[in-house]
Structures are given as C-alpha cells and as structure tokens.
C-alpha positions in Angstrom: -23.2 -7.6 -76.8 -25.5 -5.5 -74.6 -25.9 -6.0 -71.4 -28.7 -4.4 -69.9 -31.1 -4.3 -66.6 -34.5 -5.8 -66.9 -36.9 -3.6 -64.4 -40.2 -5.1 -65.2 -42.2 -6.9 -68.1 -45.2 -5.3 -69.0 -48.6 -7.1 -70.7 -52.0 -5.8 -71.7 -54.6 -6.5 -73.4 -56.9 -5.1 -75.8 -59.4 -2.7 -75.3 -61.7 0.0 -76.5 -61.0 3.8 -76.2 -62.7 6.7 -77.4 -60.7 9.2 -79.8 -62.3 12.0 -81.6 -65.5 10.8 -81.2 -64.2 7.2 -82.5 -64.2 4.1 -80.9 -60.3 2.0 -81.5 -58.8 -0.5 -80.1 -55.7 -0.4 -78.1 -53.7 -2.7 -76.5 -51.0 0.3 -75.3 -51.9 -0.1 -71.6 -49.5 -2.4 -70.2 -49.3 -3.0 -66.4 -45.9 -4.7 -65.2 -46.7 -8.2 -63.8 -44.9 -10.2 -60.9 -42.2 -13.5 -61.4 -40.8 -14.8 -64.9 -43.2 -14.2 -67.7 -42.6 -16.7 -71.0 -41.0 -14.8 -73.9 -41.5 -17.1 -77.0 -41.2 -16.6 -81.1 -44.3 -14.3 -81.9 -45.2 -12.7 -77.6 -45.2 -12.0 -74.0 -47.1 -14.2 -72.3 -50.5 -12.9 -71.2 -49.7 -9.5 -73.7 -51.7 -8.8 -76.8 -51.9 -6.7 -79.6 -55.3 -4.7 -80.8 -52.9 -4.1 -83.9 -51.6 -7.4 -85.8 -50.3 -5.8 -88.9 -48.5 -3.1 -86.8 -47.5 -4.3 -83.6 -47.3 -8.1 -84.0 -45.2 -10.9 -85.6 -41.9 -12.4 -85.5 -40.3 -9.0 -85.8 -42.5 -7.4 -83.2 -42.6 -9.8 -80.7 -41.6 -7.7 -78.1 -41.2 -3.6 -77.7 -38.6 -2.6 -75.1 -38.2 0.8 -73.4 -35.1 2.6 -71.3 -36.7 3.7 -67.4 -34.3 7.0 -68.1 -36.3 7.7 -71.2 -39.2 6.8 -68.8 -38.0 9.6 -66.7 -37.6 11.9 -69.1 -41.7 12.1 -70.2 -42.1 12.3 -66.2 -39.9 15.6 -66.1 -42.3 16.5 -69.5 -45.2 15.9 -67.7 -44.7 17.2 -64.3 -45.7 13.5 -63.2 -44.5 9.9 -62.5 -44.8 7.6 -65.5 -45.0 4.2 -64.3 -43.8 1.3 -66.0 -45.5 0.5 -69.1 -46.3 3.8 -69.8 -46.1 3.7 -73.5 -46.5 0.2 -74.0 -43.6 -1.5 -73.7 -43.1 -5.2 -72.8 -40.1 -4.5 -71.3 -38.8 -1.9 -69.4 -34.9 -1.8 -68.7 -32.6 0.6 -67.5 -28.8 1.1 -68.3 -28.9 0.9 -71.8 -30.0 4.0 -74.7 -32.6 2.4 -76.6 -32.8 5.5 -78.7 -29.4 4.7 -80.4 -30.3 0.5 -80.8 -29.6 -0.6 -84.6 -31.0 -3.0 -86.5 -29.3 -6.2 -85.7 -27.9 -5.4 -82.5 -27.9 -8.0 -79.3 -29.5 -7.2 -76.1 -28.6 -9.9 -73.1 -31.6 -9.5 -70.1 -30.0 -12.0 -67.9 -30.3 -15.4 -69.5 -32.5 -14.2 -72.1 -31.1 -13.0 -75.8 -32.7 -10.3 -77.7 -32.4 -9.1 -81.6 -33.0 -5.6 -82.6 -35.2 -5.9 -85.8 -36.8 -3.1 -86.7 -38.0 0.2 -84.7 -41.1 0.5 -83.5 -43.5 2.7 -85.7 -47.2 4.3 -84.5 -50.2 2.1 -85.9 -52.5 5.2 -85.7 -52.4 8.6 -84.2 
C-alpha cells in the first residue's frame, strides 16, 4: 500500500468558457477548500463535473494529482501553479502518480483509494 501526503482537496463547479469561438462547459477549475470535505461512492463534496460521461461515475469519482508534477508545469510556465491547477480533486505530494497502475491502493490518512482507470481528456 501507498502511503501518500494529502496537500489540499480541490472542488469546482461547472461553468461556461469560450474556445474557438465556442461556448463549453467546464468544470476543470478547481479551488482547494478549507477542513474535511466528504469523499463518498460517485464525488467530492461540493465538486462537479460539466462532463458525466468522461469525468464522472464510480470509476471517476475522484482525480488525484502529485504537487512535484505541480511544480514541474510551474518550471514550464515560468509561473506558480496553484493547487488545482488541472483539475484535480486531490492534490498530494510524495507519491509518482505518473507510474499509478490500475488496481493499485493509495492510503491519504484514514481514507483508502483504488486506482481504476487513468484519467483521459473529454475534449481538447
């Protein structure tokens, strides 16, 4: 088992954006929130999804993301990324989310988590 450091959890909700003269929905902006936050069968507490097909479900309840892979985009960028930055629900540190396997347990202090599939684009 996996143990690794919880650093915040993240929830947004949907809105609209413009993109190539388009109007979507996206729920990718996720701002970290203070205190325990309810993590049951199908979501975050107070988190959405624009997407349901993509981004939602049993499988998907909840998208995690490493703070050194964080960093990494900041480096890219020439900027600080906060938390959040690409959606995740979770953001943790001490553990290479990169390398996770299907299957795989994550403990977040009292809290068990099952790798069940990677996380995949619903539009670009």
């Amino acid at each position: 088992m996996t143990i690794a450091r919880l650093l915040s959890v993240n929830v947004g909700q949907p809105r609209d954006v413009e993109l190539n003269g388009e109007i979507r929905q996206t729920a990718i902006f996720k701002d970290p929130v203070p205190g325990r936050v309810r993590i049951a069968d199908h979501h975050v507490a107070g988190d959405r999804q624009a997407d349901q097909v993509s981004h939602a479900g049993v499988h998907k309840a909840v998208y995690a993301y490493a703070r050194e892979d964080l960093d990494f985009w900041a480096g890219e960028l020439g900027r600080d990324v906060e938390h959040g930055f690409v959606g995740e629900n979770l953001t943790i540190a001490g553990y290479d989310v990169s390398h996770a396997v299907v299957g795989e347990r994550w403990r977040l202090g009292d809290v068990e988590f099952e790798g069940a599939q990677p996380r995949v684009p619903c539009w670009e």
